[in-house]
N, C-alpha and C positions, 0 to 999 in steps of 0.2 A: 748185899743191901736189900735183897729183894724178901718180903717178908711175906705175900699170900699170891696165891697165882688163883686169877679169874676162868673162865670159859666163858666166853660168849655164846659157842653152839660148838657141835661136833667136830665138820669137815674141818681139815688141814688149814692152816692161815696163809694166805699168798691171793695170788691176781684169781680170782672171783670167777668159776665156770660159765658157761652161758645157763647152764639149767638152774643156776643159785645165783643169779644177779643180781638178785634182788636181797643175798645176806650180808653185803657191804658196798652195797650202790650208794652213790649221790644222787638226791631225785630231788628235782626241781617243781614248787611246785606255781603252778601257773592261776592269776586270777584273772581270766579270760577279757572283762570288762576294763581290766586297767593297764595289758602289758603292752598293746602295740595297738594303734586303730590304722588299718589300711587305705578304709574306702573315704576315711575323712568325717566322718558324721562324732565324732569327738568317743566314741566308745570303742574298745578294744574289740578286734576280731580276731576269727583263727586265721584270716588272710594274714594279720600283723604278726601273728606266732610264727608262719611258714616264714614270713622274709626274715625272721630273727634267727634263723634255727644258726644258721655260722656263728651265730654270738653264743647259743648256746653251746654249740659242738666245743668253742675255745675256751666257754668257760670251766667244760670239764664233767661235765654232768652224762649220769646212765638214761634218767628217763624223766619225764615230765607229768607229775601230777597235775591232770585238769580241775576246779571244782568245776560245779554244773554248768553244761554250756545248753544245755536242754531248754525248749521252748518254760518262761514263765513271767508272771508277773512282776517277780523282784521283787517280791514282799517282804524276802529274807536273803537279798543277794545271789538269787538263783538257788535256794534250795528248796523254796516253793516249786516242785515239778509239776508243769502239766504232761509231758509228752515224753516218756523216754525214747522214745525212737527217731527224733526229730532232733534238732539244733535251731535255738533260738534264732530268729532274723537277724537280731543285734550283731551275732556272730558271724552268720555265715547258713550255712545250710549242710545237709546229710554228705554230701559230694566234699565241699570241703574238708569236713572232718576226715573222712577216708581221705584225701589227699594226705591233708596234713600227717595222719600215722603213717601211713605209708615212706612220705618225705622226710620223718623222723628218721624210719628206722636205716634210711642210706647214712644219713648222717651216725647211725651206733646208737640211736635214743629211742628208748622203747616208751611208748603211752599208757596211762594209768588214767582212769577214770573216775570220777564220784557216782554214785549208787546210794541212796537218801529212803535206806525202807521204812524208816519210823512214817512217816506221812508222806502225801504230794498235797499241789495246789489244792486252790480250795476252785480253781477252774479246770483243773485234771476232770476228763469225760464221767469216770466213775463217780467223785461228788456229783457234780452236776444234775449225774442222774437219780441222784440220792436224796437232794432237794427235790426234784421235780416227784418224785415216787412218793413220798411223805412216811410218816410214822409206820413203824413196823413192815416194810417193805422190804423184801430181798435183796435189794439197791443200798440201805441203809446198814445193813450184815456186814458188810467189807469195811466200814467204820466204827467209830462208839456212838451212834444216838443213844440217849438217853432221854428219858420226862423227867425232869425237875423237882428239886424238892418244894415245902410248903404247900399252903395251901391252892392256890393256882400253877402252879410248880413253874414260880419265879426264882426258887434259890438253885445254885448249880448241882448237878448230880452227887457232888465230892465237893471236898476243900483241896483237890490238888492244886500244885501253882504249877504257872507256866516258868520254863528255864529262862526266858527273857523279862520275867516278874508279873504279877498280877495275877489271875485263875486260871486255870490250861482250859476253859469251860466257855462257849458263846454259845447265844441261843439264837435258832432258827425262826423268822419272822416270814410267813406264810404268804404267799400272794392278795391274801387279800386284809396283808396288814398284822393280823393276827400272832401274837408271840406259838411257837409252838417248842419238838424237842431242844435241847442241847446237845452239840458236838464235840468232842476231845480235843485240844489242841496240845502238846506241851511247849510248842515252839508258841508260833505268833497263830493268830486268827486266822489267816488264811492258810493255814499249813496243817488240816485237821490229819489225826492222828488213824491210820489201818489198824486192821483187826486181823493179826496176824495168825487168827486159831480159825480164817476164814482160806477155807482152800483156793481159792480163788485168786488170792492176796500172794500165795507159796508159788505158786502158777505162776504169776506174771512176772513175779523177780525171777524166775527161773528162765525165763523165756530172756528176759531183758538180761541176764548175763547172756546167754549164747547169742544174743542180736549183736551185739559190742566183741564178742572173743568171735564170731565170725568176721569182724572187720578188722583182725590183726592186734588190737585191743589187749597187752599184757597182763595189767594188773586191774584189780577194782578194789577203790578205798571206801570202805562201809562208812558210813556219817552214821552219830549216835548211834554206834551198834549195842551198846547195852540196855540202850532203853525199847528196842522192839517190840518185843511183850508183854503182855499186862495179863494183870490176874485179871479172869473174865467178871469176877463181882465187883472191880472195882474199889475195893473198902482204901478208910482212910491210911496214909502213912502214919505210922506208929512212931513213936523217938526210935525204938531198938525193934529189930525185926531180925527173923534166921536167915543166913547166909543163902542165896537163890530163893528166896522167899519175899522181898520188896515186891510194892504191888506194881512198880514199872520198871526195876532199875534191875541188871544184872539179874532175870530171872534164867533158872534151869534148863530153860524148854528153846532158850536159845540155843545153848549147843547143838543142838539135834536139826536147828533150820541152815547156820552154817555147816554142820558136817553136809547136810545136802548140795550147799554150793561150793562145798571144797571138790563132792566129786565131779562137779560140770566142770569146773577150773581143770582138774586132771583127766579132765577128758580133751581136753583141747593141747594137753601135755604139760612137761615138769615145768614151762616159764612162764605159765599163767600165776597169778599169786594175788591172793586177799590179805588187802589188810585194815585192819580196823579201828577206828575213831572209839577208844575207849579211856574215859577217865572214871576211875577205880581205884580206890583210897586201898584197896586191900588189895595186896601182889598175892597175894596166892589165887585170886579170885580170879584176877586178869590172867595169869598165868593160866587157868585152864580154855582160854580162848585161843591159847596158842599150842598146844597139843599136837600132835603131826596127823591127824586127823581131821582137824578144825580150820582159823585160820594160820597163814602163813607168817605174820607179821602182824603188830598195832603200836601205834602212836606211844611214845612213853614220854607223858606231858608230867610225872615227877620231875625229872630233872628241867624241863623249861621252867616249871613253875619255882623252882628253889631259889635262895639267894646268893648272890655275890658273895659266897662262904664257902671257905677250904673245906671244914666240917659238914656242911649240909651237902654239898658238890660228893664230896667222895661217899657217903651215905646212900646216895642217891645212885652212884655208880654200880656202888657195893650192890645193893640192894636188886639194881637193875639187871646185872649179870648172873647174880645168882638166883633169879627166877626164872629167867630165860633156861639158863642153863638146865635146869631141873626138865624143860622138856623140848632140848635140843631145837631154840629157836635162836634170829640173832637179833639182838637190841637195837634199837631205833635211836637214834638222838634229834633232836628238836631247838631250836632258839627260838623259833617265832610262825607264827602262819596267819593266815586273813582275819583269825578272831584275837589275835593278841596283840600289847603293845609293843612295839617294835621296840627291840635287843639295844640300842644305843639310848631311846629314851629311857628304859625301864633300869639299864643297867647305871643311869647316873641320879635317879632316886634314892631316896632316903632307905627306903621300901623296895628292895631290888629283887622281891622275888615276884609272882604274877598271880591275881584273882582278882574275878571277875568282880565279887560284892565290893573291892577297895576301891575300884577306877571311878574318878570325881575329877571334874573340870580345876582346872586350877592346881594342879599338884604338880610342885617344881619339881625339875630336872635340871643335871649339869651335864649339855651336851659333849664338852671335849671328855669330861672324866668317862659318861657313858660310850662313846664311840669309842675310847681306850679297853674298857672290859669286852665291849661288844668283839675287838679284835681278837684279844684273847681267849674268849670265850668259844669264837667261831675256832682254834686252832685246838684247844680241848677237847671240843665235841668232834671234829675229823679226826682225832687220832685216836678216838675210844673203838671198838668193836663193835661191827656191826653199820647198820645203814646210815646215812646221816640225809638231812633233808633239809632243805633251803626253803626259803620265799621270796617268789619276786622281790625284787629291790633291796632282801638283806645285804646282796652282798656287794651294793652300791651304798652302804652303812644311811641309807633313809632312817632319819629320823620321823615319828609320829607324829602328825597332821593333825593338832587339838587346839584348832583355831578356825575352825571352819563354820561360816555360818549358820545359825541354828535352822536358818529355815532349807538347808542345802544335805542337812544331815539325812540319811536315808536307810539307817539301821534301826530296826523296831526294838533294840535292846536300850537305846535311848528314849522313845517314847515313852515306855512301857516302866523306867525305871525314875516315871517323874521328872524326868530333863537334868536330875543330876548325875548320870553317865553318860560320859562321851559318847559310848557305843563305838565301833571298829571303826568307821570310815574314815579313822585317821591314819589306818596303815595300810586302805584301801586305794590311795590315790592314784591316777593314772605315773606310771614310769616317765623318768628324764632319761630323753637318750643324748641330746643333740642341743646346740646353741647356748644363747643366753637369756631365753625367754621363752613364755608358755607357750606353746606346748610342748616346748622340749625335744621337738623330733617324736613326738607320740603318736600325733597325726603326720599326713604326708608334707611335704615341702610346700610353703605357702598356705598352709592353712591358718586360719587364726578366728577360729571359734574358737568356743568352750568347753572345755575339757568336761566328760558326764562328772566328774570331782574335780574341784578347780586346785591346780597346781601352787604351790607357791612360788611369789616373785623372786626368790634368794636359791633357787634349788640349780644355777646355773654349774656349781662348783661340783655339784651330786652326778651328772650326766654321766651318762657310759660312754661316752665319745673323752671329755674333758679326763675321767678315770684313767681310762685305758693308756693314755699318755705321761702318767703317773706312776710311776714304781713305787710309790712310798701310799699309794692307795688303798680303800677299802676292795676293789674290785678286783686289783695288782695282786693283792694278798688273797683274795678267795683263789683265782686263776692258780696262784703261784701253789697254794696246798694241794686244792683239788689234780690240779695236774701231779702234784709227789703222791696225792692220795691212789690215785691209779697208779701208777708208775711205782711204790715202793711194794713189794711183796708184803712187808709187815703189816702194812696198814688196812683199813677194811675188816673182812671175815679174821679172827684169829684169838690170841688169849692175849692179856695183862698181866703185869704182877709191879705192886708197887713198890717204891722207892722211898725210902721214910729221909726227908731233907727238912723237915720239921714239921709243926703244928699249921705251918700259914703259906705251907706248898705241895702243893699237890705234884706228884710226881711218879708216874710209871713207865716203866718197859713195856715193847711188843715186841717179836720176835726179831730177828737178824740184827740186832744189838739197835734197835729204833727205842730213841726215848723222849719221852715228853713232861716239858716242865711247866709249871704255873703260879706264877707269883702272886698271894693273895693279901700279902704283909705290908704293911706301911714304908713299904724301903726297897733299894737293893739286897737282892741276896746272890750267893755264889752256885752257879753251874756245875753239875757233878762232872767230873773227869767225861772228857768227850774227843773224837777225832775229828768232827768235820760238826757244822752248824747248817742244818738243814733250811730253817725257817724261823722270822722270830716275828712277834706281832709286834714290837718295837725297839728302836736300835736298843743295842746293849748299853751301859754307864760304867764306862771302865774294865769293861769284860763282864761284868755282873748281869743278871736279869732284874728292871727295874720293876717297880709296884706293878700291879694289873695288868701283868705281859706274860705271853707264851712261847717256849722256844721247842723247837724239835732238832732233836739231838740225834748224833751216830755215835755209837760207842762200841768200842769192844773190849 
């Protein structure tokens, strides 16, 4: 039955060496302000991560993705840096952080960090001194000032937009009042944009990897890593432009600043690993980020972005492996992370696949149909090849938080886009661990402030305590994969080859006779020939696999 055989990457398929952990790891990733608060002040700490880690060790997971835990403002969720060598208050402090890696890695969990080179704060020491220096300063080099167009040079340098909407462009207002240049933003305002053709800029991410991989620090995930460079004249986006020629997106001159951080990673040995935050409508383009020279791994936000479709799902497979393949890296899978809407909302949509320009307040969802797909969806993506990667609270099946007060909202992607986008913070919310009421066991025992995102009153039934006593759970079922995930040689690093059981099932082999089904049809359908039934995301109906369920199979 089997009709094409994939490669995900070279090595042999089976349990995962310590030097390649990272090419069919589970990695968890952590958003530090929402998963656990220790000291009580209603915000997530790395104190709340160290007391979690036995939950993490059961839940099955290799290593833990941090986003920024770095000293800032939160103008963008912590991706405004001022300080890389520091940890936010909110957090904890430097001391912490080295505990907590360290306290990982007894537990078998290695730490992965965020690294944000496109910009830092707009209170990061180098602005600062950028402002206070003024026009054509050598302080102002390591950014984009710009004077202005028109005749007082009130209009922006460019018509670029910023990714969160409106002009990537704010002007600088003088101390004594006075408008003077414009700065580059592409994010939000406070997050102005380096000038990566500034030696200075190449220096300090160089430095600030080896400050982090001297403190045991395994992996570093690049935020926006195709947008780092910019053509130095700035000119307008064009509709059609040559490939590594956009004047900020995917240019050439990147590969040349990761090949430099690929060799500090390999100087600290084969389990340091980069991986990259890239979305890239063109696979061969991405593909060359992953080169055995370049980075080690990036995000492949195709497949989260597709729809609840048999046809677009294995497209997106297809697709994904044989890029990778072409330069011996291993694929990534994805369901959800701190900027998307969460797998059970999105998946009982009209609209089940994910973009940004579509998210609008008010768009129904059918939460049992969605937490149905989300189930099987999650047992899809663990059996494919290659790494698979979590987000807090997926796999306590949270649903999306788009109820929250507008004046409580705290993502500049909502401002910025006119008040009709939610913006993230509705899959930002602090974790339910515990009870029947807020705070859920997120803060310590007896606390009852407020949560820095206010929890919902109904999230009793969500808790990881409530879960965990559940077999028939969303958390039951992560545990229950993740642990066959380690544990079965096939699964993880290895190849595919599909199984044709029709147009509206997806259905492949991995090696030692491991098979996986997925029903995408309006019905029950029948199970190929099997010995033993590993896993299913919903009981069987009559032996069969019902609508929008996953089973994992042994066959021989």
């Amino acid at each position: 039955m089997s009709t094409t055989e994939l490669r995900s990457d070279t090595p042999a398929p089976g349990a995962v060496a310590d030097v390649d952990w990272w090419r069919g790891a589970a990695i968890y990733q952590v958003y530090p302000r929402s998963f656990a608060d220790q000291n009580g002040d209603g915000t997530g700490d790395l104190a709340g991560v160290r007391a979690r880690l036995p939950y993490l060790r059961d839940l099955g997971i290799d290593a833990i993705w941090f986003t920024p835990w770095y000293p800032s403002p939160m103008a963008d969720g912590g991706y405004d840096v001022a300080d890389y060598r520091s940890i936010d208050p909110l957090f904890g402090d430097l001391a912490e952080a080295e505990r907590l890696i360290s306290e990982a890695l007894e537990f078998g969990i290695r730490t992965i960090i965020d690294v944000v080179p496109n910009h830092v704060s707009d209170q990061h020491a180098w602005f600062r001194a950028a402002l206070v220096a003024g026009p054509d300063s050598p302080e102002r080099e390591r950014f984009w000032f710009r004077d202005g167009r028109g005749e007082h040079g009130e209009l922006p340098p460019n018509g670029w937009e910023s990714e969160f909407g409106g002009q990537a462009w704010s002007r600088v207002i003088g101390a004594d009042g006075v408008p003077e240049q414009w700065y580059l933003h592409l994010f939000a305002p406070g997050q102005p944009d380096l000038n990566w053709g500034h030696p200075d800029v190449l220096r300090e991410h160089e430095e600030i990897l080896r400050f982090w991989f001297d403190r045991g620090v395994c992996g570093i995930r690049i935020d926006s890593a195709a947008l780092v460079a910019k053509d130095a004249d700035l000119p307008e986006v064009a509709d059609e432009h040559h490939p590594g020629n956009h004047p900020y997106v995917d240019r050439d001159e990147l590969q040349g600043i990761y090949r430099s951080w690929r060799v500090i990673a390999e100087s600290y040995g084969p389990e340091r690993v980069l991986i990259g935050e890239i979305w890239l409508p063109d696979a061969e383009r991405f593909a060359r980020y992953l080169r055995p020279d370049v980075l080690h791994s990036a995000f492949n936000f195709d497949f989260m972005a597709s729809p609840w479709d048999a046809t677009a799902l294995r497209a997106s497979i297809e697709q994904t492996l044989d890029v990778h393949a072409k330069v011996g890296a291993p694929a990534t899978w994805v369901l959800s992370n701190h900027d998307v809407t969460r797998p059970v909302t999105r998946y009982g949509r009209v609209d089940t696949s994910f973009s940004f320009d579509a998210k609008r307040f008010g768009t129904p969802t059918d939460l049992a149909l969605g937490t149905r797909r989300a189930r099987a969806a999650a047992l899809l993506a663990m059996a494919l090849p290659g790494a698979y990667y979590l987000y807090q609270g997926e796999e306590l099946g949270l649903p999306e938080v788009e109820d929250l007060p507008l004046h409580l909202i705290d993502d500049p992607m909502h401002a910025r886009s006119g008040g009709v986008d939610p913006g993230r913070d509705g899959c930002r919310i602090p974790l339910p661990w515990s009870g029947n009421r807020p705070p859920y066991g997120f803060s310590p025992n007896g606390h009852r402030g407020e949560t820095w995102l206010p929890q919902p009153a109904d999230w009793a039934a969500f808790t990881a305590q409530a879960q965990a006593m559940d077999a028939a759970s969303m958390l039951s079922l992560y545990r229950d994969a993740l642990r066959l995930r380690r544990d079965l040689p096939a699964l993880g690093s290895g190849s595919l080859s599909w199984r044709d059981l029709g147009p509206d099932v997806l259905a492949f082999a991995r090696d030692d006779g491991f098979v996986s089904v997925t029903n995408f049809s309006g019905g029950p359908v029948d199970l190929p020939a099997f010995d033993r039934i590993w896993l299913t995301s919903a009981p069987l109906e009559g032996g069969r696999l019902p609508a929008d369920a996953s089973a994992w199979l042994e066959s021989t």
